[in-house]
N, C-alpha and C positions, 0 to 999 in steps of 0.2 A: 504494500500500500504506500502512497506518495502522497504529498502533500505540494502545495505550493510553495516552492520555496521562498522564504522570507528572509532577509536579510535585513542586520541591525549597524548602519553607518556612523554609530555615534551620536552622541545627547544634538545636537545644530541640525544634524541630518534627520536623524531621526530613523526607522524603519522602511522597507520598501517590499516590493515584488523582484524578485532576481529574473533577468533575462536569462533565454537562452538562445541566440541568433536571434530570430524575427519574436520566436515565441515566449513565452513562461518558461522558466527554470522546474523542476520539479524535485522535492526534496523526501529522499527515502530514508534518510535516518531521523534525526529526532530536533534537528536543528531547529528548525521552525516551531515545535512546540515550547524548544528551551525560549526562544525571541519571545514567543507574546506570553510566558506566562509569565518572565522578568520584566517584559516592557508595554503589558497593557494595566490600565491602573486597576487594583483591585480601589473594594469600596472599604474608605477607613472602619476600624472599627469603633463602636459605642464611647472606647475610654480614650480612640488615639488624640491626639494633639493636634490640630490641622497649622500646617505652615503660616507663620504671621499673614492675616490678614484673608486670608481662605474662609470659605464659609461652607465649600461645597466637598461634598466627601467623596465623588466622583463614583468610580466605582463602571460597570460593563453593564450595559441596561439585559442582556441575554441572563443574566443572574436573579432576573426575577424570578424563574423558574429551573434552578440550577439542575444539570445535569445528574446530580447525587448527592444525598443530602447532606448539608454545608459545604460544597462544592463552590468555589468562585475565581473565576478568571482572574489572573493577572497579581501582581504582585504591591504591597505597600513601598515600594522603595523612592515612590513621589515624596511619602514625607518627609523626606530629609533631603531636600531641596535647598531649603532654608538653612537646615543644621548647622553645626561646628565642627570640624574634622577633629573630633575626639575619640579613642576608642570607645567607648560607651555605644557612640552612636556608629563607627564599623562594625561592631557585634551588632544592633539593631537592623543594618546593611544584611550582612550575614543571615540572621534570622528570616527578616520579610524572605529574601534570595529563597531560601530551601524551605519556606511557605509556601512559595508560590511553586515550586518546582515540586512537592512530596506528591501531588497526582499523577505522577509518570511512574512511581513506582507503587502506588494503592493499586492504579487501574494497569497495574503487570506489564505496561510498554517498557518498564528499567527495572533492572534488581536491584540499581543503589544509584542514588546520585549525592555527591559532594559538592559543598562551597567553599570557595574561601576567597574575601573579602580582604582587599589590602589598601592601601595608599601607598604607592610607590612613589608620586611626587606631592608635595605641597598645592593641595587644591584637587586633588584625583583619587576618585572610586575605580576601583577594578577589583572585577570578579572572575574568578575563574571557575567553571561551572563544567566535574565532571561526572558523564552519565555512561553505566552500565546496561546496557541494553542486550537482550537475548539475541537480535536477530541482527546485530550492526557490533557488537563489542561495546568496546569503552572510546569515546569519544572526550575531547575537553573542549571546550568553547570557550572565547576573551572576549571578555569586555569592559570597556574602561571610556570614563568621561567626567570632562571637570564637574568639579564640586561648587554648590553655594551658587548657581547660576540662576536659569529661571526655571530651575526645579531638576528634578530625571527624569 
């Protein structure tokens, strides 16, 4: 089974649809599910904190009727848009990250997936996001984008 390949060009760029010549890219391992469940927004939760000045909890209108119960697309890693590069809030990073990503191994498409969340420079999130998958191996996926901008 394939999916559309989806490609993630960085927090400015944002996400896209990958070519392939004239057509669609088509993405057979798990690439594209790691993309939108890191970079679509879930909806904050009841006690989170919303970014100075936010009022809206965002969140994927399809979650009204979740695929599985408390099932929700995408990942909180928006709220800390605003943050401070402290550890506190890279364990937060970390946390939302493997939130958003434990449905690929509930729903059996991975036997294990890993995060880990670093700042390698002053102003920069990166994640390195790796997944075990039965039909594709182990795969790792990067990604990294300034911090404190106008959000993730």
């Amino acid at each position: 089974m394939s999916d559309l390949q989806t490609v993630y060009s960085g927090f400015l760029a944002g996400a896209d649809l990958a070519l392939d010549g004239l057509g669609l890219a088509t993405d057979g391992g798990l690439g594209t599910a790691v993309v939108l469940s890191l970079f679509t927004d879930r909806q904050a939760a009841p006690d989170d904190v919303l970014p100075a000045g936010a009022t809206d909890r965002r969140g994927w209108w399809g979650d009204v009727v979740p695929l599985a119960d408390g099932y929700q697309l995408g990942s909180r890693l928006w709220l800390l848009g605003r943050e401070k590069q402290l550890p506190e809030v890279l364990e937060r990073a970390h946390f939302y990250a493997e939130e958003a990503l434990t449905w690929l191994v509930t729903c059996g498409a991975a036997a294990a997936v890993s995060v880990d969340a670093t700042n390698p420079a002053p102003g920069v999130l990166a994640l390195a996001v790796t997944v075990t998958a039965p039909a594709t191996g182990t795969q790792t996926y990067h990604y990294q984008w300034e911090w404190m901008r106008d959000g993730i």
